[in-house]
Backbone as JSON, one array per atom type, in Angstrom:
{
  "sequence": "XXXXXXXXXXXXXXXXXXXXXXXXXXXXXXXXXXXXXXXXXXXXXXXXXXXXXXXXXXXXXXXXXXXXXXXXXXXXXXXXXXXXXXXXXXXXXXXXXXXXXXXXXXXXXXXXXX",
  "N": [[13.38, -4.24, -19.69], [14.84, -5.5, -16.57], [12.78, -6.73, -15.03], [11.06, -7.9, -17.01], [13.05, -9.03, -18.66], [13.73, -11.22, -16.6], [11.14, -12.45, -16.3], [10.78, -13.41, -18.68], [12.74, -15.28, -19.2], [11.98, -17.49, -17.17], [11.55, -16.76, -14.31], [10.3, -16.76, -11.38], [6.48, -15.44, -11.07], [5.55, -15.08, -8.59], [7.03, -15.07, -6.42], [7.61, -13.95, -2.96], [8.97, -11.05, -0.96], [10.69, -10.82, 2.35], [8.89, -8.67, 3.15], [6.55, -9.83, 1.96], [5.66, -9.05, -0.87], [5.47, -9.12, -3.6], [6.69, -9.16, -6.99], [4.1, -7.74, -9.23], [2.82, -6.26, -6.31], [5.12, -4.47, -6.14], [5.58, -3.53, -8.24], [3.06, -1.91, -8.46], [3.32, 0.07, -6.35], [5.51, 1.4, -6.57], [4.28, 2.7, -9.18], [4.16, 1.67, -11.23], [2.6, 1.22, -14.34], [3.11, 0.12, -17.35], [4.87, -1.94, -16.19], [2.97, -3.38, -14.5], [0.78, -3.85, -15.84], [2.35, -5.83, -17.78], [2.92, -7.97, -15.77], [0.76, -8.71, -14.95], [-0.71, -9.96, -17.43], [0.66, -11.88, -17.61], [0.22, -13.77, -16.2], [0.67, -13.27, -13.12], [-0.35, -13.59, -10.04], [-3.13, -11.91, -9.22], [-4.69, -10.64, -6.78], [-2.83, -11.23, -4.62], [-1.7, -10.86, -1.27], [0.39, -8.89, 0.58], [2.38, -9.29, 3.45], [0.87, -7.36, 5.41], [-1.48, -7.65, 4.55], [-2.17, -6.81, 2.25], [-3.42, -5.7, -1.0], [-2.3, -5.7, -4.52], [-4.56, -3.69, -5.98], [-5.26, -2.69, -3.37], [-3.07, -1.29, -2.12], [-2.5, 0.12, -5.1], [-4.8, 2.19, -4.11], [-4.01, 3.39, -2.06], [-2.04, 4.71, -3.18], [-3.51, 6.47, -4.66], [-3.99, 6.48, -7.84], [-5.31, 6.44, -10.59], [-5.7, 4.98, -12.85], [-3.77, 2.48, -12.68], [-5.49, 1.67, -10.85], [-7.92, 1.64, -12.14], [-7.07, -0.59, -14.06], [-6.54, -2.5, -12.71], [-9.32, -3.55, -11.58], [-10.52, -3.75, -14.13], [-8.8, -6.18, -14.88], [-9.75, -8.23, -13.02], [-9.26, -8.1, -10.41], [-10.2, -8.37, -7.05], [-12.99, -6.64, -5.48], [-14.13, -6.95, -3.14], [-12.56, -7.79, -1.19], [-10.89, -7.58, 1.94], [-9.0, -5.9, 4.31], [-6.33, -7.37, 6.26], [-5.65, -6.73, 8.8], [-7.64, -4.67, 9.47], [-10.11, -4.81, 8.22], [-10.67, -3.14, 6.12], [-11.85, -2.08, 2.91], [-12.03, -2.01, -0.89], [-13.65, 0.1, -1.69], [-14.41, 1.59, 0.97], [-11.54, 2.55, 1.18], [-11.46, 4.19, -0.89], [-13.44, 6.15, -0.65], [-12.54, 7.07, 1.63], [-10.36, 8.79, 0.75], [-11.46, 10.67, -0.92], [-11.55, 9.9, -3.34], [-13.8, 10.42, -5.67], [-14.33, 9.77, -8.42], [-13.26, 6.87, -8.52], [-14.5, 6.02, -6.7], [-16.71, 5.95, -7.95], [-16.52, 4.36, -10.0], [-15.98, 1.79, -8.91], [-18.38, 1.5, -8.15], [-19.9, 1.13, -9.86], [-18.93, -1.63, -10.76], [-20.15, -3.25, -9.55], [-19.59, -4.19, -6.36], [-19.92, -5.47, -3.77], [-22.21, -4.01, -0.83], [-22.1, -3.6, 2.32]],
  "CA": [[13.59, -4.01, -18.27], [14.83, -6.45, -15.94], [11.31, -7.4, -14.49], [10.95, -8.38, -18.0], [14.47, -10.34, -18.27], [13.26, -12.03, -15.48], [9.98, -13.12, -16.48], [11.02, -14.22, -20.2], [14.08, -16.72, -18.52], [11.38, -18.17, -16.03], [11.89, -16.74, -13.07], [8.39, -17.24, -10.78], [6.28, -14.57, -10.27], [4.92, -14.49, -7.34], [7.59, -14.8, -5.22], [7.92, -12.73, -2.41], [10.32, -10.5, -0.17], [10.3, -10.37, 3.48], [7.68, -8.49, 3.82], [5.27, -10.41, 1.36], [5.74, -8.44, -1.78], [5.62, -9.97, -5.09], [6.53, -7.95, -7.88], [3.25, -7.14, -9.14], [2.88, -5.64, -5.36], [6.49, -3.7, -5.5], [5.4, -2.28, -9.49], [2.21, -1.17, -8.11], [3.91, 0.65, -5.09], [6.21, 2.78, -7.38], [3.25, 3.29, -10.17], [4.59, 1.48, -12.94], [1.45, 0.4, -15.06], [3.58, -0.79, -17.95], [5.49, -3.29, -15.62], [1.84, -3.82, -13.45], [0.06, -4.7, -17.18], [3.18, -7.06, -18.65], [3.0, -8.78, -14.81], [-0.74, -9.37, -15.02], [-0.7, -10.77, -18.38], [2.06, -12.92, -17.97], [-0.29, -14.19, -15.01], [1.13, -12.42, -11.72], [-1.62, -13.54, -9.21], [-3.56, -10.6, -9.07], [-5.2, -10.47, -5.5], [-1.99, -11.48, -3.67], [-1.23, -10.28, -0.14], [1.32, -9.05, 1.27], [2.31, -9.2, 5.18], [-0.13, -6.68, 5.79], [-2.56, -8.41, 3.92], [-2.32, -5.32, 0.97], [-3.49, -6.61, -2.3], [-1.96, -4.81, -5.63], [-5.45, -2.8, -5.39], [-5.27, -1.99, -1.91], [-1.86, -0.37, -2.6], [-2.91, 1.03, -5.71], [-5.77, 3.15, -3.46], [-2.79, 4.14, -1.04], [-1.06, 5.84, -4.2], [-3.94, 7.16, -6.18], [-3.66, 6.08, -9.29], [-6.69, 5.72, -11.41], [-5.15, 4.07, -14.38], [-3.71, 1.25, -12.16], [-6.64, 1.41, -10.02], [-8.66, 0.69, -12.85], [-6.14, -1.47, -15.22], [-6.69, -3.99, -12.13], [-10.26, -3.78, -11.41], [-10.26, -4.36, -15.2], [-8.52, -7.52, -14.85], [-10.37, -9.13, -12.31], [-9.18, -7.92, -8.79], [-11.71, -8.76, -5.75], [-13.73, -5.18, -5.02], [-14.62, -7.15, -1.88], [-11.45, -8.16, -0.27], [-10.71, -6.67, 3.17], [-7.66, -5.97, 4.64], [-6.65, -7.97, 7.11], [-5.41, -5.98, 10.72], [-8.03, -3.5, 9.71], [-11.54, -5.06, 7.61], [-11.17, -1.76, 5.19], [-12.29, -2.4, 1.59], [-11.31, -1.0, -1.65], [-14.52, 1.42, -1.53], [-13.88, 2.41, 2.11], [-10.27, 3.13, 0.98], [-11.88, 5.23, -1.51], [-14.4, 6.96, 0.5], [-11.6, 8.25, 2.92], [-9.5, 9.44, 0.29], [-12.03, 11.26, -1.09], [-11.18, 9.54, -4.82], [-15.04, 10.34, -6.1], [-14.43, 8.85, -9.95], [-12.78, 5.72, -8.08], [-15.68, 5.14, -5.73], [-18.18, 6.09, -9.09], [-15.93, 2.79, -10.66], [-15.92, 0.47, -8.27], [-20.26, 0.98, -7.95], [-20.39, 1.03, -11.28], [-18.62, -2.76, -11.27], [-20.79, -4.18, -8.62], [-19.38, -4.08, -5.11], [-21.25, -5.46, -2.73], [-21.82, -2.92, 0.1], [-22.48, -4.18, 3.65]],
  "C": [[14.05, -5.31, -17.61], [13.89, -7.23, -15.41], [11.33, -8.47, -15.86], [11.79, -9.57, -18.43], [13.7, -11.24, -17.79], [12.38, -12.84, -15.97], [10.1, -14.14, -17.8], [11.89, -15.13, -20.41], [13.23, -16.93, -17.45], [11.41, -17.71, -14.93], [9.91, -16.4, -12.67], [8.25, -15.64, -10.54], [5.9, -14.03, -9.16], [5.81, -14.86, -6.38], [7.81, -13.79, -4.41], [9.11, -12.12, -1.23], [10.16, -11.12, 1.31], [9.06, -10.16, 4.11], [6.23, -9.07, 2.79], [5.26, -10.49, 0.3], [6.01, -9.08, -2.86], [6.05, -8.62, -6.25], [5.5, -7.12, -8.92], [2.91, -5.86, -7.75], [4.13, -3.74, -5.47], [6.14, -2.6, -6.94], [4.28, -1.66, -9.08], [2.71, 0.35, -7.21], [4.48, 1.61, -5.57], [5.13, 3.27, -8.65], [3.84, 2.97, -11.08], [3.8, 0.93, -13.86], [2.44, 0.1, -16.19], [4.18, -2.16, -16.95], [4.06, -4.49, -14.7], [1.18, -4.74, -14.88], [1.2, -6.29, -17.59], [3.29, -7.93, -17.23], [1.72, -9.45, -14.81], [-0.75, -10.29, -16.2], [-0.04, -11.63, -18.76], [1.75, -13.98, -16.18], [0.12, -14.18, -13.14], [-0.18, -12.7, -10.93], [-2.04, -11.66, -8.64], [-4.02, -9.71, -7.35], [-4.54, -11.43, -4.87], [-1.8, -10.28, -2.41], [0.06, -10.25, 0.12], [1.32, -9.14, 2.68], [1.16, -8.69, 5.88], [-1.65, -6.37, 5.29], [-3.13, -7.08, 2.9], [-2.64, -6.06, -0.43], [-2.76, -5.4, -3.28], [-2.91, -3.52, -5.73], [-5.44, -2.07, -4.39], [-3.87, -0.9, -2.23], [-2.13, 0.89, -3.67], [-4.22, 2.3, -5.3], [-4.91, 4.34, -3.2], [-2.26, 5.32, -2.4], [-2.1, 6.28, -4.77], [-3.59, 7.71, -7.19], [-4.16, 5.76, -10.14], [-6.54, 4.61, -12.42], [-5.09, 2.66, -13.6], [-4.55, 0.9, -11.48], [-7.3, 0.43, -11.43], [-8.67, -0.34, -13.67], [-6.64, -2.88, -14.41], [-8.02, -4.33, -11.86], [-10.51, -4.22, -12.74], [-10.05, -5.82, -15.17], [-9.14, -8.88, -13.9], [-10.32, -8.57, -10.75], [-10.08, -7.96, -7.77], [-11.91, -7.06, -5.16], [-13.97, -5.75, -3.37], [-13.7, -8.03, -0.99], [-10.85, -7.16, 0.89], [-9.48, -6.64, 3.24], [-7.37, -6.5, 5.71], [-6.71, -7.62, 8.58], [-6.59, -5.17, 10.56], [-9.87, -3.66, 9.04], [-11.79, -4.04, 6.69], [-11.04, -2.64, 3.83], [-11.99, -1.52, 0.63], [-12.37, 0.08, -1.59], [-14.24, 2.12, -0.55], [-12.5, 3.26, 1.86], [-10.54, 4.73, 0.13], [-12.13, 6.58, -1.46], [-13.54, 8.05, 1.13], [-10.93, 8.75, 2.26], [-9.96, 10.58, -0.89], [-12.18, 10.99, -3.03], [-12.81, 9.66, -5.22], [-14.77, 9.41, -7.69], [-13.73, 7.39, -9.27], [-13.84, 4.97, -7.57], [-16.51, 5.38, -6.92], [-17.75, 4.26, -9.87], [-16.49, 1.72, -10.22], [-17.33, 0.06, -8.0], [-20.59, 0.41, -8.64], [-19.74, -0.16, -12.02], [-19.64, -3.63, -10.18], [-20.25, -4.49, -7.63], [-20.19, -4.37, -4.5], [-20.9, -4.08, -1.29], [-22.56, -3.61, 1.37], [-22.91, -3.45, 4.72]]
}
């Protein structure tokens, strides 16, 4: 893939667009867990923001997507990072979207709950 290109001739990853977006962010967004895995492991800051202070997680809520949900909680991603215009959390995100095996995950890694 080109992501790939990219990454294997140096090009940085975490640069971002406009609006923030790194390409970890932009593969999350379309659901590409192969490109989300070979970005993480090729050290893609994981709990980057974008503009709207969205982490790869936070996004991955927006789309439910268990796999990438959990591929990144897997890898490390902060369970207790807010968002920024709004203080919602990846559980709250959860919660409202009614994802029950998502919110059973994220207990069942240790979340603090406030």
């Amino acid at each position: 893939s080109v992501i790939k290109y990219l990454v294997d001739n140096g090009s940085e990853l975490n640069v971002s667009d406009n609006a923030g977006n790194t390409p970890l962010l932009i593969a999350v967004q379309y659901c590409d867990l192969p490109i989300v895995k070979y970005l993480v492991e090729n050290n893609a800051t994981i709990n980057v923001k974008n503009n709207k202070g969205e982490t790869p997680l936070i996004c991955a809520l927006y789309k439910q997507k268990f796999p990438i949900i959990k591929y990144l909680i897997d890898k490390g991603a902060d369970l207790n990072i807010k968002i920024a215009k709004n203080n919602k959390t990846p559980l709250y995100i959860a919660c409202k979207n009614k994802m029950e095996n998502v919110v059973k995950y994220i207990l069942e890694k240790g979340v603090k709950i406030e």
